[in-house]
C-alpha positions as a printed Julia matrix, in Angstrom:
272×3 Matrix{Float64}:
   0.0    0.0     0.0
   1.68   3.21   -0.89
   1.78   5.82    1.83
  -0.69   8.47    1.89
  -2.13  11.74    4.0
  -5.16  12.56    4.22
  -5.51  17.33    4.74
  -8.15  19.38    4.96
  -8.31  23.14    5.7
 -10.39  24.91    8.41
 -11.87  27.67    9.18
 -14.51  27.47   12.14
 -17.4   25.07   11.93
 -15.76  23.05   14.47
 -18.89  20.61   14.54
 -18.26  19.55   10.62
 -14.74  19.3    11.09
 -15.27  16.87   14.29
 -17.98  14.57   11.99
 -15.46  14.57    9.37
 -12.39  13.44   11.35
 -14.49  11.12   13.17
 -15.69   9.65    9.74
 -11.84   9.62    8.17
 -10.98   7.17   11.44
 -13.91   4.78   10.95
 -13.21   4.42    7.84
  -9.77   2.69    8.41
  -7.28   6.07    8.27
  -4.97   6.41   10.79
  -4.88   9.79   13.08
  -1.25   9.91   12.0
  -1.73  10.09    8.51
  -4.01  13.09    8.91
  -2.82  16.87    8.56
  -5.34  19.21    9.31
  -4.44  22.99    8.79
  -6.72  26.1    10.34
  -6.82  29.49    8.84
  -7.6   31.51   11.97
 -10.75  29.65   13.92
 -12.01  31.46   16.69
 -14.45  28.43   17.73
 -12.45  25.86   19.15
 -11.49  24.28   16.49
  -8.09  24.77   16.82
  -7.95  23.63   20.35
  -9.84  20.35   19.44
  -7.82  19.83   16.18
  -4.5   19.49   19.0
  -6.01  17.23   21.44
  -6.56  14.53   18.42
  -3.07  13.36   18.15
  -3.07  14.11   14.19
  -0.27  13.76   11.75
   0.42  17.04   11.24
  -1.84  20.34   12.65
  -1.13  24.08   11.16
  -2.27  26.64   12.74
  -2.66  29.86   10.61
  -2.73  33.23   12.4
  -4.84  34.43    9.88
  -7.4   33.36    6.81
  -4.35  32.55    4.3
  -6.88  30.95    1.77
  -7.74  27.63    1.08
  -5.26  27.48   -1.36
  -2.3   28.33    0.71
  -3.57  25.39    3.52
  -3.79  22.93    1.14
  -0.22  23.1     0.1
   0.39  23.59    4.37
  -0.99  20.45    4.36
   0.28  18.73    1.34
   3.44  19.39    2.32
   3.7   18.9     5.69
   3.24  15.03    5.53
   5.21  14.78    2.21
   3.6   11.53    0.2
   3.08   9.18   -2.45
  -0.81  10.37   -2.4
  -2.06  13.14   -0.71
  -6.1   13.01   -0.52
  -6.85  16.69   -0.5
 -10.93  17.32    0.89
 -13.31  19.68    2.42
 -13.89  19.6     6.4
 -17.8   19.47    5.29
 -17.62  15.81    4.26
 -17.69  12.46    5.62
 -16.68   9.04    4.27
 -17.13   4.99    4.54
 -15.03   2.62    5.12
 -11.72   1.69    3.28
 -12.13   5.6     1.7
  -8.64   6.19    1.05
  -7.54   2.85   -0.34
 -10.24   2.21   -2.57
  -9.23   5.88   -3.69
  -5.69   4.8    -4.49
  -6.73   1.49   -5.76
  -8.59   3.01   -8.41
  -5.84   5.47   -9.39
  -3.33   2.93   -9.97
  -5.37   0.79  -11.94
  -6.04   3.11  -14.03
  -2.98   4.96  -14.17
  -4.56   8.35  -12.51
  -2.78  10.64  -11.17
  -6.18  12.61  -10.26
  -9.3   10.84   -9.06
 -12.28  11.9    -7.22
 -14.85  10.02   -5.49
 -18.67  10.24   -6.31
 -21.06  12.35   -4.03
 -23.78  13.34   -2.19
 -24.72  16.89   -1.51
 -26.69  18.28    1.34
 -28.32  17.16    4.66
 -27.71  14.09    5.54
 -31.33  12.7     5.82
 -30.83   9.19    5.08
 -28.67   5.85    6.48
 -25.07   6.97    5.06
 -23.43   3.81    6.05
 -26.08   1.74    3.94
 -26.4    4.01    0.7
 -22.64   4.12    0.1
 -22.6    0.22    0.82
 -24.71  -0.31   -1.55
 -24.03   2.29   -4.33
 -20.06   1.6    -4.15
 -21.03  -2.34   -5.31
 -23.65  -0.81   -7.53
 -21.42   2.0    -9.5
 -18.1    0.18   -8.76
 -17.43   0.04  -12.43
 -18.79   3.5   -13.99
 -16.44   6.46  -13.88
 -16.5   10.11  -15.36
 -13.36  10.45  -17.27
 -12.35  14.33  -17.5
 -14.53  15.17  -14.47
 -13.3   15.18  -10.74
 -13.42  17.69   -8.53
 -12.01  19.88   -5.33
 -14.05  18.75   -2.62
 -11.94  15.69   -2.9
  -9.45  15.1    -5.15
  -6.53  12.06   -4.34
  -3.3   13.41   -6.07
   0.02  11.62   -6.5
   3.09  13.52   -5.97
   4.03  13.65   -9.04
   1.18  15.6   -10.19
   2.97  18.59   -8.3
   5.49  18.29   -9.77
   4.14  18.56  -13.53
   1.54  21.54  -13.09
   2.55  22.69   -9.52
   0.77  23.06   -6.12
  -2.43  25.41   -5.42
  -2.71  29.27   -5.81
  -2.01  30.94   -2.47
  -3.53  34.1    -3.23
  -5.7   35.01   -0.35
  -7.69  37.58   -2.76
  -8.55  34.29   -5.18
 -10.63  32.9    -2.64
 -13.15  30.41   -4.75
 -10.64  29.82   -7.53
  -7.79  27.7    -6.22
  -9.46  25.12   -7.49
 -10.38  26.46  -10.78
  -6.95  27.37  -12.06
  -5.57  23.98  -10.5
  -7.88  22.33  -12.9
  -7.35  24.81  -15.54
  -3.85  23.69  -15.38
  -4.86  20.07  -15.93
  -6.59  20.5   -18.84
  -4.02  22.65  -20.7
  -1.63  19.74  -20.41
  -4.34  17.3   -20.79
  -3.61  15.09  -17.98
  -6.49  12.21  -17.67
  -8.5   12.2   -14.81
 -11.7   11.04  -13.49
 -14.76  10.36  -10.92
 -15.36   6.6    -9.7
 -18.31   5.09   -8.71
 -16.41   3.0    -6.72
 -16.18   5.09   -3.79
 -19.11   7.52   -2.08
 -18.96  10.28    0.02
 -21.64  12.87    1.48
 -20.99  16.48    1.23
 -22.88  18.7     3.42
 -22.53  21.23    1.16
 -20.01  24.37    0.88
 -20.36  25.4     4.92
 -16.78  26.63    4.97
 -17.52  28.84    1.83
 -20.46  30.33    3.51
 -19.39  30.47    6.55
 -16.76  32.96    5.05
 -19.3   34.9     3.3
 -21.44  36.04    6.57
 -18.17  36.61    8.26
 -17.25  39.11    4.5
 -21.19  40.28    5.3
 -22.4   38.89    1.6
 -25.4   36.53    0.88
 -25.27  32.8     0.11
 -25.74  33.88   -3.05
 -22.89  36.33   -3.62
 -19.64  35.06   -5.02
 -16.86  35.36   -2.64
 -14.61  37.47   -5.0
 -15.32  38.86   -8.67
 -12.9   38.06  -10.63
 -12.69  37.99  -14.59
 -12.6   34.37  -14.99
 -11.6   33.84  -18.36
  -8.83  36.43  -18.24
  -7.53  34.52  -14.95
  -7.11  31.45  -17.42
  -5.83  32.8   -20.5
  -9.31  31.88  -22.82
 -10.21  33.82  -24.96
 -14.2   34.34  -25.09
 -14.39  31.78  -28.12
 -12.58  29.55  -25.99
 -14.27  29.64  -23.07
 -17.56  29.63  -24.72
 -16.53  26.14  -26.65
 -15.9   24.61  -23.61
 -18.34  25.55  -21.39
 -20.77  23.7   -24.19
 -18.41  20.41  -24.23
 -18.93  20.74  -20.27
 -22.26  20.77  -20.3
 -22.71  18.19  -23.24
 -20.66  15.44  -21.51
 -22.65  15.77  -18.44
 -25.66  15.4   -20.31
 -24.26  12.33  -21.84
 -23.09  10.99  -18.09
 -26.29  11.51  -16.65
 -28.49   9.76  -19.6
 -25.93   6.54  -19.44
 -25.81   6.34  -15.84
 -29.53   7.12  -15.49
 -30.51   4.32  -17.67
 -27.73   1.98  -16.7
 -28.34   2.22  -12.76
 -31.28   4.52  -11.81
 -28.92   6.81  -10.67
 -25.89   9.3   -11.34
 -22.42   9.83   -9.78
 -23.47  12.71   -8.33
 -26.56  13.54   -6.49
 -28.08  15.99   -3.17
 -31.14  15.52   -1.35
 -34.28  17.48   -2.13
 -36.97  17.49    0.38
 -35.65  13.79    2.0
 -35.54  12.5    -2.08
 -32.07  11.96   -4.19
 -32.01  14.33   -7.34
 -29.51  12.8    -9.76
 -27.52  15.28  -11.16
């Protein structure tokens, strides 16, 4: 089994961080192989995140970005695979190495597990069970994403780590993927491993502390100038985006009655 950490940046919500680390040790990960990094909680968190005798804990003495803490974290525990997440998930068992497993059979150097978004209304436990024997063999090539992403090393070392620009808040993980696709490096969502996302809380979180709605954006920023496309480019693949999900959705739809990706709508799954 190749070595691996497992990071996560904070910023209060100390009662999502404690269901996710409580989830990442059921699920077979080791408190040592865990580096958690907080940008500047004022909730507890930090004191909680040192009395859990983690791998690695950064303490930030102020908001750095989530860009900045996930190369903190990344390379504070220096390793084959680093499985880089949100605080606002939680996980089943065997998360990580299923994760990995995947990767190297396929020769990944980018994979990203399929989700749930929202409250957590149902059984957990059962639904990823289930779904993770049910979807174990359908994957979204070209499509993972930053609320979890498992990276080998040597990813960093082609396209480099995360933007640390605290005024880019919201697009670390845009231009880290940006970077992907200009060198057209494969990779993909599995169905063979489920997690449940309760949805963005750090991200708003931030915004009532900035005073903006849930439906503000956290910074404006001209997107397409921040990834060198021009407007025909951007508009080209915006439409291949949205005409590959299409596609996923229809196959997986009538292949398994549902989709890779789903969040729960008045105590129902809507496939996305």
């Amino acid at each position: 089994m190749s070595n691996y950490t497992v990071t996560f940046a904070t910023f209060n919500c100390l009662e999502h961080t404690k269901k996710c680390v409580s989830s990442l040790l059921s699920s077979g990960v080791k408190a040592d192989c865990i580096v958690a990094v907080d940008n500047a909680s004022t909730d507890g968190t930090r004191e909680y995140l040192r009395q859990m005798g983690l791998g690695g804990v950064v303490l930030n003495r102020q908001n750095l970005s989530c860009g900045a803490a996930w190369n903190q974290g990344i390379l504070e525990r220096q390793s084959d695979w680093t499985i880089v997440m949100n605080n606002d998930i939680v996980v089943t068992d065997g998360f990580a190495e299923r994760l990995i497993a995947f990767a190297t059979i396929n020769k990944l150097k980018l994979v990203s597990p399929a989700r749930i978004d929202g409250i957590m209304d149902y059984d957990y436990s059962q639904f990823a069970e289930n779904a993770q024997h049910k979807t174990a063999n359908v994957l979204r090539w070209g499509s993972s994403n930053a609320i979890c992403m498992c990276i080998h090393w040597s990813l960093f070392s082609e396209i480099g780590f995360f933007s640390a620009n605290p005024k880019l808040l919201g697009f670390e993980d845009g231009l880290f993927y940006n970077e992907i696709r200009k060198q057209n490096i494969s990779h993909a969502t599995t169905g063979s491993v489920w997690i449940h996302h309760f949805g963005s809380v750090t991200q708003e979180h931030i915004k009532i502390v900035l005073g903006k709605t849930s439906n503000d954006v956290l910074v404006k920023v001209n997107d397409r100038k921040l990834y060198g496309q021009s407007w025909l480019e951007r508009k080209l693949y915006r439409h291949r985006l949205k005409t590959m999900h299409k596609q996923w959705r229809k196959l997986e739809i009538n292949g398994f009655g549902m989709t890779l990706h789903g969040t729960r709508i008045n105590s129902n799954f809507v496939w996305l």
